[in-house]
C-alpha positions in Angstrom: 87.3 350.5 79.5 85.8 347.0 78.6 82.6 347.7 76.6 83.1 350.8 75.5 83.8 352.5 72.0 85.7 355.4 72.5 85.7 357.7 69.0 89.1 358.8 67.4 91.9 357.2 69.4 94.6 357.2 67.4 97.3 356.4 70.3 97.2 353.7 72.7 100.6 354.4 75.6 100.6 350.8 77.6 102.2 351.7 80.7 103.0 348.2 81.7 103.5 345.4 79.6 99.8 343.7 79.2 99.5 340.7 81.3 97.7 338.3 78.2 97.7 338.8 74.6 93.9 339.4 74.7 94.8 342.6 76.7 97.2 343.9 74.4 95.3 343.3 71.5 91.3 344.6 72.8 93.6 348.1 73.8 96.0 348.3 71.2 92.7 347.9 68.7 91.2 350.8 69.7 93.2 352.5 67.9 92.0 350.6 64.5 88.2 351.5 64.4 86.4 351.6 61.3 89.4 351.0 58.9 91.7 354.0 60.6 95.0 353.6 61.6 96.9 353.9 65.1 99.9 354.2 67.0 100.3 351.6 69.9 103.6 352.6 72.3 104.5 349.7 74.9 107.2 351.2 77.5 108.8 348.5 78.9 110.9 348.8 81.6 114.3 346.3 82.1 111.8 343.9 84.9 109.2 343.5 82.7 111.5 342.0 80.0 110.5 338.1 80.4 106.7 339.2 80.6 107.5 340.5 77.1 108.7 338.4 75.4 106.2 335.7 76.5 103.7 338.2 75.3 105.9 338.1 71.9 105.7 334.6 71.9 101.8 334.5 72.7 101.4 336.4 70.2 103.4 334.5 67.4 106.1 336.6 66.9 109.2 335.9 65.6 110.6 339.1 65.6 110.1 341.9 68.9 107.9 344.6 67.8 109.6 348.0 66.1 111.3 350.3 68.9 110.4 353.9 69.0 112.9 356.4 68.9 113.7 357.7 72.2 114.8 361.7 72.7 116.8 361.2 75.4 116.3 365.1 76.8 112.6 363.9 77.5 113.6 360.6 79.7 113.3 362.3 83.3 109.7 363.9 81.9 108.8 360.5 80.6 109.6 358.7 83.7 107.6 361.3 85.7 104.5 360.5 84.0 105.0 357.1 83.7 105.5 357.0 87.9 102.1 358.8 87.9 100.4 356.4 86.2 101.5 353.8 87.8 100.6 355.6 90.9 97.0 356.3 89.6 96.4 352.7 88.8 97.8 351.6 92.4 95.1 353.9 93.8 92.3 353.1 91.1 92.7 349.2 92.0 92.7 349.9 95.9 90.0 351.7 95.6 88.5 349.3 93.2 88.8 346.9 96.2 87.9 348.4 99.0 84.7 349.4 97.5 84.4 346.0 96.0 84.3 344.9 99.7 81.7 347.5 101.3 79.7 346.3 98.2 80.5 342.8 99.4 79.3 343.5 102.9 76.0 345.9 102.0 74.7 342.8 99.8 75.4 340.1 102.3 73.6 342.2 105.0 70.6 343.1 103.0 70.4 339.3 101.7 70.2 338.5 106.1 68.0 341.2 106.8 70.6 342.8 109.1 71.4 346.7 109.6 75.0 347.8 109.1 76.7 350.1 111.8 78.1 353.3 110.0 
């Protein structure tokens, strides 16, 4: 969503733990436009501990960020839609690629003057 400004957003979920501390503060901003205030959630899962806490550390903090209360009764729900959207964004960047690729190809044949077989 680089570039755009998206009205209203007053959550931010991160799915995965953001790979820089640019990331995590550009998304988690969104939800602090024009002097309104926001709720950023970051589910972290046990393997993505380290990257956390050198996100933490990045990020100059002493002390981990606040945990959310959890209702237990919702986990199996929660970790439904999280596998979904991890799903989504396995297909979104494969996708992402493989057009990245025809794009590749198309240019390089128009630059040569050559036709492309279908």
């Amino acid at each position: 969503a680089r570039g755009l400004d998206i009205p209203h957003v007053e959550h931010v979920i991160h799915y995965q733990v953001p790979r820089t501390s640019e990331t995590y503060v550009h998304r988690s901003g969104r939800t602090a436009r024009a002097n309104n205030e926001g709720l950023t959630l970051m589910l972290i899962e046990s393997a993505e501990q380290r990257q956390y806490l050198r996100l933490m550390k990045t990020l100059n903090r002493e002390k981990e960020l606040p945990r959310f209360p959890i209702v237990s009764e919702l986990m199996d729900a929660v970790k439904q839609r999280v596998n979904l959207a991890r799903d989504i964004d396995t297909m979104q960047l494969e996708y992402k690629r493989a057009t990245s690729k025809v794009s590749w190809v198309q240019k390089a044949a128009e630059e040569m003057d050559l036709l492309l077989d279908e």
